[in-house]
N, C-alpha and C positions, 0 to 999 in steps of 0.2 A: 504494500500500500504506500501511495506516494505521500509524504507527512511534507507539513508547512513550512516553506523555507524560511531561513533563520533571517532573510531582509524584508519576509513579514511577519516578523515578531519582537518588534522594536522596544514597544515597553514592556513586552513580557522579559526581554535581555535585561534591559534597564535593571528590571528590578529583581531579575535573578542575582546581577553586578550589585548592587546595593546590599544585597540578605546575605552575599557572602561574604561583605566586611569590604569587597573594595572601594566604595564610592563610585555613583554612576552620576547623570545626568544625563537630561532629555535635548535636544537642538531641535526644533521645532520649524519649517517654513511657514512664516504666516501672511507673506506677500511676496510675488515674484514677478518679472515680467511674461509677457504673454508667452514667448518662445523656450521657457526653461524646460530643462527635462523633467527637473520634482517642482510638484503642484502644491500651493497651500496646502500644510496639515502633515507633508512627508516630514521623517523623523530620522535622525541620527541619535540612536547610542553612544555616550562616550564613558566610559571605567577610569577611574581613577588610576589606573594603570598606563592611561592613553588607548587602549582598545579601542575600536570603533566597527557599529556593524550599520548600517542602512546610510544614505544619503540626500543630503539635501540640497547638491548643486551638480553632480557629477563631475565633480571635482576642483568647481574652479576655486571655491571660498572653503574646501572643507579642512584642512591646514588651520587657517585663521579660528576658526569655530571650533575644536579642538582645545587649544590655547585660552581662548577665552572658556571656554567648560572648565576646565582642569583649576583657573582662577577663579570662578563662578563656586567649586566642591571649597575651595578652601575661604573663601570667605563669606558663602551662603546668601549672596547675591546673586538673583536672575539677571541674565542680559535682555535687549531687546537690540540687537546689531542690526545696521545697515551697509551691503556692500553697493557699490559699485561695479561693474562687472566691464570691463575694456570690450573692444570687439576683436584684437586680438587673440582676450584669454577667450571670452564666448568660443571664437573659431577654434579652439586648440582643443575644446570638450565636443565637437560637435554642434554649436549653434551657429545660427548664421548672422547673429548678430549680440553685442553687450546688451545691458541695461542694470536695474537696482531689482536686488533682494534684501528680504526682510526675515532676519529667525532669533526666535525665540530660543535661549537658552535657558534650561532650569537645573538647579543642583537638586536632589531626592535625599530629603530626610528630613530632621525636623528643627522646629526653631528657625526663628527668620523668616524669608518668606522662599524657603525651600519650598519645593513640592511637597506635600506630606505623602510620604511612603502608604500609609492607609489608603489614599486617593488614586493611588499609583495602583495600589493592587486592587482596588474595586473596578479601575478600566479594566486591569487583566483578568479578572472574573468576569466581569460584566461579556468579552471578547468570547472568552471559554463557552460561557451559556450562551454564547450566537444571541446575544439580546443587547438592540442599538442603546449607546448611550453617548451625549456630547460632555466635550471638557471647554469650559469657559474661564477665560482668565482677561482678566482688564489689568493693561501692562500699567496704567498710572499709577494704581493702587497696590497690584499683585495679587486680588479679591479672582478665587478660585470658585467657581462652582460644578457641580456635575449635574447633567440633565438629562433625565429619563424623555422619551417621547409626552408628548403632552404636559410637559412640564413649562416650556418657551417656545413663545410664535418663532421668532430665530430660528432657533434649534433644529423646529420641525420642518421651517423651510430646507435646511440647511438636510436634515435626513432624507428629504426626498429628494433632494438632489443630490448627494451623496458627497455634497464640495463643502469642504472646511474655509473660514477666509473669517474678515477681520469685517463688524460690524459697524455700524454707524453712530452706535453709543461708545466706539473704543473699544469692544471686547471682540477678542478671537476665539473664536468658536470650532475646535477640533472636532470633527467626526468621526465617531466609531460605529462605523455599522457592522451590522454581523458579515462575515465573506459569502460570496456572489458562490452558489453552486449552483449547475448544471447535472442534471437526472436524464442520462440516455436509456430509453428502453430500446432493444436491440441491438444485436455485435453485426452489424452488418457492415462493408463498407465504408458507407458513408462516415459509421460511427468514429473510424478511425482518425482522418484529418480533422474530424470536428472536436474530439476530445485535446487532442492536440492544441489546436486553433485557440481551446475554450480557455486553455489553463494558462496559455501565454496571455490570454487576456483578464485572467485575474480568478479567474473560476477553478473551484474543487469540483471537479466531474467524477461522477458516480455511474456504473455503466449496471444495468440489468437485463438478463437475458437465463430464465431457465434453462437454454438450450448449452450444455459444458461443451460443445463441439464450438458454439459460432463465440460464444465470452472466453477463449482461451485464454490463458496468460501469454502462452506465445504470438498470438495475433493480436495483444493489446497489454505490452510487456509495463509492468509497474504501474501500471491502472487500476483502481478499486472497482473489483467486478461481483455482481449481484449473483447466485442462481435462482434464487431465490423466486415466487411466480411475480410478479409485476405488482398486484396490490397488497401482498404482504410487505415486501421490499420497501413500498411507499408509506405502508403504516410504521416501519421502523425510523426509514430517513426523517419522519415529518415534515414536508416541504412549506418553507414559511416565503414569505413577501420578498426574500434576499435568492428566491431559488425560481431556475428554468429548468423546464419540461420537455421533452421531445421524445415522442414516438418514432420508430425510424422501422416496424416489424413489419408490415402490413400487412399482418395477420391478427385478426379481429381477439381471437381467444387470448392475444399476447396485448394489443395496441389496448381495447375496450376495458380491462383491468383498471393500467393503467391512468387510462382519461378517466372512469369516474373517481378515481383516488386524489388525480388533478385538480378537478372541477370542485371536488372537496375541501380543496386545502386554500391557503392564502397565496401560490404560488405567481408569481407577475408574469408569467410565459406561458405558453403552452401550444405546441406547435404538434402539426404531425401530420408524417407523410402519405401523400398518397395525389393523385389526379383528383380531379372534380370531380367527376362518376365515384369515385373511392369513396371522395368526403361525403355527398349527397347520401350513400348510401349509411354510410359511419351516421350522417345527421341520424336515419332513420332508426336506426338502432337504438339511438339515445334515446332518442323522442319516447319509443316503444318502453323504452326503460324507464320515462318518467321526469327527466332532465327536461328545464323548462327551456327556452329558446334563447335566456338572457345567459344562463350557463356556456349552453351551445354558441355563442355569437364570442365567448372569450380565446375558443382553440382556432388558431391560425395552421390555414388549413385552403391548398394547397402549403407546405411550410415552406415558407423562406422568403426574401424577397424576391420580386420578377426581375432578373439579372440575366437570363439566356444560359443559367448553367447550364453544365451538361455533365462536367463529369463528378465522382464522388467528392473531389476536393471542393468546385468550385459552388457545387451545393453544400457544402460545409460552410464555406462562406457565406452564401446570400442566407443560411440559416443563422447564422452566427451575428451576423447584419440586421436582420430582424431584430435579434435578441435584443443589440445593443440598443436599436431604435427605439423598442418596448422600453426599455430600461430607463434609458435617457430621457424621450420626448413622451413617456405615457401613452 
């Protein structure tokens, strides 16, 4: 099973580096120009040792911000820095031009106006149990708060768009939403480039396929694979608001499972494969089963965008292009 890499587990680091006595601190992006690689909200670890795991410029300021952490652990002082960025150093990371970033540095522990270590680990709980939480902090003061949904009109904007950034009262507002996964039923082809596709683009994809012949490990090496029947599978995953769907079997005994466990859950996607005569038919089935129309009108269906794919990859794509569509524009 493929487990989460360790440059998205920023403050879970953090505050591993704190508990075992090295002194960590968080670097925070809270403003950037438009062409940066890390977006409001990315994160650098830095240990008291000078360790460092995740990034917050790819590489042009990350030196400087180091330096200032390391000064930040021993006098328990946050920073709130501003760089500069040459068009030079820009081009020398990859951009095709300078501008100004903005990151928040925080020392973790207590007294002062450290992060409190308590606060620290209630994001990394909160991340654990996949349940959205925001961190608020207003650099005038250093006034910290955390915010469950429904807590701050902010916040909630900020959850549904999934973008961290700096408010109009002066506070910046981190986002933690639970990670973005992806439920393939079927090892078919397709499933292949699109699992692929799904996880360079931020997604834990979960593959189900009763069938041990077509979910091998060798045709879908380091993938977590289901044999599990399609609405058992779904009853274990629980697919919430941070998760997509896609049917890929088109086999009804395998597809139909799955879509009423779908149409069940909180899930923001739900796609699946098949022609218009397929769907038309799939509609009838549901109907017959009791599914009202407003249900049926949420599965996207021919799946994918209308891009003229053709082959397994390139329908990975225009599937994978919906997703982000759904995601993004609702």
């Amino acid at each position: 099973m493929m487990q989460p890499a360790d440059h998205d587990r920023i403050p879970e680091i953090a505050l591993d580096w704190h508990r075992q006595g090295q002194g960590a601190a968080l670097a925070t992006v809270v403003e950037t120009w438009g062409s940066a690689p890390r977006q409001a909200g990315s994160q650098l670890a830095i240990s008291g040792q000078g360790q460092i795991m995740g990034s917050v410029s790819g590489g042009c300021v990350e030196g400087a911000v180091v330096t200032e952490a390391l000064e930040a652990l021993d006098d328990g002082t946050p920073r709130l820095l501003t760089f500069g960025v040459s068009d030079e150093t820009a081009f020398a990371v990859g951009l095709a031009c300078g501008g100004t970033i903005r990151i928040l540095v925080e020392p973790i522990g207590t007294g002062g106006h450290r992060l409190p270590e308590a606060m620290l680990a209630q994001i990394v709980a909160a991340r654990a149990a996949r349940l959205a939480l925001a961190y608020a902090i207003t650099p005038d003061s250093w006034a910290r708060q955390l915010l469950p949904p429904g807590a701050d009109a902010a916040a909630d904007l900020r959850f549904r768009s999934d973008k961290s950034g700096m408010e109009e009262d002066g506070r910046f507002i981190a986002i933690y939403n639970p990670p973005l996964r992806l439920i393939v039923v079927g090892a078919v082809h397709i499933a292949q480039p699109l699992l692929t596709m799904a996880r360079a683009c931020g997604y834990d994809p979960t593959l189900i396929d009763p069938r041990a012949a077509f979910g091998s490990a060798e045709r879908f090496p380091g993938e977590t694979i289901l044999e599990d029947w399609p609405d058992e599978a779904m009853a274990a995953l629980r697919p919430d608001a941070r998760t997509a769907i896609v049917t890929l079997t088109h086999d009804s005994k395998l597809d139909d499972p799955a879509i009423h466990a779908a149409l069940a859950s909180d899930c923001f996607y739900l796609g699946c494969l098949g022609s218009s005569r397929t769907h038309a038919k799939r509609v009838d089935r549901l109907q017959a089963a009791g599914l009202t129309a407003a249900q049926i009108a949420r599965i996207h269906a021919p799946v994918g965008l209308d891009i003229g794919a053709k082959t397994p990859a390139e329908i990975a794509v225009s599937i994978l292009a919906q997703i982000t569509q759904r995601l993004r524009r609702g």
